[in-house]
C-alpha positions as CSV (number, residue, x, y, z in Angstrom):
1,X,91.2,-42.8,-7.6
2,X,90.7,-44.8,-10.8
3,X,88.3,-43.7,-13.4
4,X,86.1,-41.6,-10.9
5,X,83.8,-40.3,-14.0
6,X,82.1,-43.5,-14.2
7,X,80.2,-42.7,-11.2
8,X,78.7,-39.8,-13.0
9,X,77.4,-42.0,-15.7
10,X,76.5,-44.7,-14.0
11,X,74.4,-42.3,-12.3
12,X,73.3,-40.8,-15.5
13,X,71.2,-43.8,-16.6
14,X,70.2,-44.7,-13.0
15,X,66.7,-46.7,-13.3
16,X,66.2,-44.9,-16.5
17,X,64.3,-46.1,-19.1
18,X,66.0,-45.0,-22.2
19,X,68.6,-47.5,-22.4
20,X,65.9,-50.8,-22.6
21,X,65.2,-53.3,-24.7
22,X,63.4,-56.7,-24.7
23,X,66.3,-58.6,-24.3
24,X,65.4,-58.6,-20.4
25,X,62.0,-60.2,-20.9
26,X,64.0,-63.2,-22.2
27,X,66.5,-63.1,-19.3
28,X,63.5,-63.3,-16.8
29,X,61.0,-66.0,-18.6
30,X,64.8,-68.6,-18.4
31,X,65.3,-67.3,-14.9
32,X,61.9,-68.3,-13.8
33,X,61.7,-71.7,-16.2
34,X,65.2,-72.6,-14.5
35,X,63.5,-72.2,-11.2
36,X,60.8,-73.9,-11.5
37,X,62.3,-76.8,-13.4
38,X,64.0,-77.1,-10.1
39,X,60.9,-77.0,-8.3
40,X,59.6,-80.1,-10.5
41,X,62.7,-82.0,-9.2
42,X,61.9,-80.8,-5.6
43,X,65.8,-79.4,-5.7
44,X,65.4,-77.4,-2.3
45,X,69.0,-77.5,-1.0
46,X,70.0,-76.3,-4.7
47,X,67.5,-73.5,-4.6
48,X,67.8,-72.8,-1.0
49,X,71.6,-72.0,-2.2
50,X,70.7,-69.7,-5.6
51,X,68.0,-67.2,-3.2
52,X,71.1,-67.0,-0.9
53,X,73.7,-66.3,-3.1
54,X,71.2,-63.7,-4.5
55,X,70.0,-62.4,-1.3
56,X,73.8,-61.7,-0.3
57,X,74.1,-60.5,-3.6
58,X,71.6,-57.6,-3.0
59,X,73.1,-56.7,0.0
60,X,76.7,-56.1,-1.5
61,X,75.2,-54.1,-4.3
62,X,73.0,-51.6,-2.1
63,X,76.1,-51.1,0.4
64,X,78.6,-50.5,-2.5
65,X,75.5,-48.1,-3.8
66,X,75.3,-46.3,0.5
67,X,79.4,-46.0,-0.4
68,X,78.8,-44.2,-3.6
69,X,76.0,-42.0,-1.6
70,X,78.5,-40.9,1.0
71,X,81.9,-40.9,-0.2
72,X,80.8,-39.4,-3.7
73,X,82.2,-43.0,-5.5
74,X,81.1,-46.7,-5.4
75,X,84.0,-49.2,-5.4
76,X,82.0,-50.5,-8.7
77,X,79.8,-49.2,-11.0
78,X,78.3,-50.0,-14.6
79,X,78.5,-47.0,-16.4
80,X,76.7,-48.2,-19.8
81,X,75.9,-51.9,-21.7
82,X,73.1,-52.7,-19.2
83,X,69.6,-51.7,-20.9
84,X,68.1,-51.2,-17.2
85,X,70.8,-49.9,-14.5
86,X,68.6,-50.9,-10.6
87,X,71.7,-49.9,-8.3
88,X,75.2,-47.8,-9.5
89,X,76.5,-51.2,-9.6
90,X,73.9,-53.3,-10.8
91,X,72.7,-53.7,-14.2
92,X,69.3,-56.1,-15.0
93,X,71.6,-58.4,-16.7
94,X,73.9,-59.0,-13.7
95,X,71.2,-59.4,-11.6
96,X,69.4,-62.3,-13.3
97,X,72.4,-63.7,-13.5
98,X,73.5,-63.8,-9.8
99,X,69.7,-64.8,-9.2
100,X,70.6,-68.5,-10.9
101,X,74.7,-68.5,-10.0
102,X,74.7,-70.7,-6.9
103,X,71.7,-72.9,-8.4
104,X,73.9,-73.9,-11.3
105,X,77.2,-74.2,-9.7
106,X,75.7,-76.3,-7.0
107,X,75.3,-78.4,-9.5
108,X,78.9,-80.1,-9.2
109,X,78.4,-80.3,-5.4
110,X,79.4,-83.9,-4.3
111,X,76.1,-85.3,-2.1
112,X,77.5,-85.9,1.0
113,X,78.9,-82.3,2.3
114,X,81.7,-83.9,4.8
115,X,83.7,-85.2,1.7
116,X,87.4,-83.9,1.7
117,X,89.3,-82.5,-1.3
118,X,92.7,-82.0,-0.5
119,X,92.2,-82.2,2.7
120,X,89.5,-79.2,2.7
121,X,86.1,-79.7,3.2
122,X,84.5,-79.9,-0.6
123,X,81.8,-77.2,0.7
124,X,84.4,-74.4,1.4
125,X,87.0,-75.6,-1.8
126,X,84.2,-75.4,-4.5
127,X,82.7,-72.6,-2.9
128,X,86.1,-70.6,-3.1
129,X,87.3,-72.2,-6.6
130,X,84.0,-70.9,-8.1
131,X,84.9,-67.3,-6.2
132,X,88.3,-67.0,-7.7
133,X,86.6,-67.7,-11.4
134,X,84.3,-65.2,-10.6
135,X,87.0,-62.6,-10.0
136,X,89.4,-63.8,-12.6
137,X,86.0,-62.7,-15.2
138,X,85.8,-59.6,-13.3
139,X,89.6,-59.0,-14.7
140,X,88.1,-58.9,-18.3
141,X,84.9,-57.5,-17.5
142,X,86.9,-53.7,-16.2
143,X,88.8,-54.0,-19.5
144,X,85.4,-52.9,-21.3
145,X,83.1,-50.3,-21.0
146,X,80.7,-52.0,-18.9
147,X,82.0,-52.1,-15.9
148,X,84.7,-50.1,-13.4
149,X,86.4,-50.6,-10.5
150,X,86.7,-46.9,-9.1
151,X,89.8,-47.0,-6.7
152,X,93.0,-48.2,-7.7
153,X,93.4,-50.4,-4.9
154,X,89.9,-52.2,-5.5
155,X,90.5,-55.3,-7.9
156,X,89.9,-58.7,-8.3
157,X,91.8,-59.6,-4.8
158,X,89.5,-57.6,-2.8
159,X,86.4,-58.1,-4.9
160,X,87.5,-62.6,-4.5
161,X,87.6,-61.9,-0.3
162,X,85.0,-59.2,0.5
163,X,82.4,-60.6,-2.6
164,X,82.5,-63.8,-3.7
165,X,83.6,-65.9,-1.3
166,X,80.7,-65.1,1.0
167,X,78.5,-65.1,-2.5
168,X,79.4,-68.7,-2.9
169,X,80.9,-70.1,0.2
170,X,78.0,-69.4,2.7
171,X,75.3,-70.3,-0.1
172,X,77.1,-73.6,-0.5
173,X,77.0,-74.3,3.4
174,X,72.9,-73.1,3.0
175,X,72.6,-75.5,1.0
176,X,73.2,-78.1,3.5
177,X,70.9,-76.7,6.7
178,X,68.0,-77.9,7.5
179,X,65.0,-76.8,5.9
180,X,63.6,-74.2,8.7
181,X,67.4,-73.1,9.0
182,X,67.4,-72.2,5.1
183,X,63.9,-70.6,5.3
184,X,65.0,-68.5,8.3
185,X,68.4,-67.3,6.8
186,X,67.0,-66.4,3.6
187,X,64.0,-64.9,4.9
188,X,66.0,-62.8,7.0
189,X,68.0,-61.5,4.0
190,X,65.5,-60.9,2.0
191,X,63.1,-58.8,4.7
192,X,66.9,-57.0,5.5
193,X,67.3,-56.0,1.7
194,X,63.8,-54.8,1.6
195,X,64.1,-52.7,4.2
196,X,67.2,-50.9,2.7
197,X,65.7,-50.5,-0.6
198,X,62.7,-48.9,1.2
199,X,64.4,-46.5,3.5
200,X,67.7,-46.0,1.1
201,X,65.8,-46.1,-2.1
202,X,62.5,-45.2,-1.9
203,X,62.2,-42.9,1.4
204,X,65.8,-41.2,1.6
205,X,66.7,-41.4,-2.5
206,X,70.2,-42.1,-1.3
207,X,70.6,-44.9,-3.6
């Protein structure tokens, strides 16, 4: 096992409020102004992919946060840097990030889904070009105090397969469903996350 004290401070500031400052108020007010600048342009395929990517996004963090509840250690945590820690894994800051990933990165999507880079479908090529950047920053991110990968055998490999490919792979393919498809997928998500958070977090305190 790698590092295995940052559980115990990660768990040390969990949704404490001693480490916050007003930096987050910022975060949120560009979160929601990029959302609803969105919502001016009527980009629903672009926003139906950043709430899936953060839906997903949610659920990976509260079942790397049931890991840490019963084998005694996440595979990630964020043991300081983060003024408001929600999960063991999950900083404020990461979060309103991952809430706006997939909406900006859709961005380079070519319009018509069934073009072929390659010879790969530019859906599933972007979507795991913009995984293996993701993980590649993840590299630098464990060489500071802000973040840990816990087991020597979790790194950026796993984290690229297991994480972000289904972060931005399946929110990329969202983004071209019909509208009732998107609504139903991400309403899904979001009533399955709820759930968790109620049961895990706020009825069983495992998390």
């Amino acid at each position: 096992m790698n590092n295995p004290e940052v559980t115990g401070q990660a768990l040390s500031i969990l949704r404490s409020g001693e480490n916050f400052h007003w930096s987050f108020i910022t975060l949120f007010v560009l979160v929601v102004y990029v959302y609803y600048n969105e919502i001016e342009k009527k980009n629903w395929n672009g926003i139906a992919a950043g709430l899936t990517l953060y839906m997903i996004h949610w659920f990976v963090e509260i079942v790397n946060a049931l890991i840490q509840h019963f084998s005694g250690h996440a595979l990630w945590t964020a043991p300081t840097g983060t003024s408001f820690l929600i999960l063991v894994g999950l900083g404020i800051e990461i979060n309103m990030m991952f809430s706006i990933a997939a909406l900006t990165f859709a961005k380079i999507l070519p319009k018509d889904p069934k073009i072929k880079i390659l010879g790969i479908n530019n859906r599933l090529l972007i979507g795991t070009g913009c995984a293996a950047f993701a993980s590649f920053l993840e590299i630098f991110f464990v060489q500071t105090p802000a973040f840990a990968w816990v087991y020597p055998w979790w790194g950026s490999i796993p984290v690229f397969i297991t994480v972000y490919i289904p972060f931005f792979v399946v929110a990329f393919y969202v983004h071209d469903w019909e509208r009732k498809h998107q609504k139903a997928f991400i309403g899904s998500l979001f009533g399955l996350n709820l759930a968790m958070m109620i049961v895990f977090a706020g009825v069983l305190k495992w998390i």
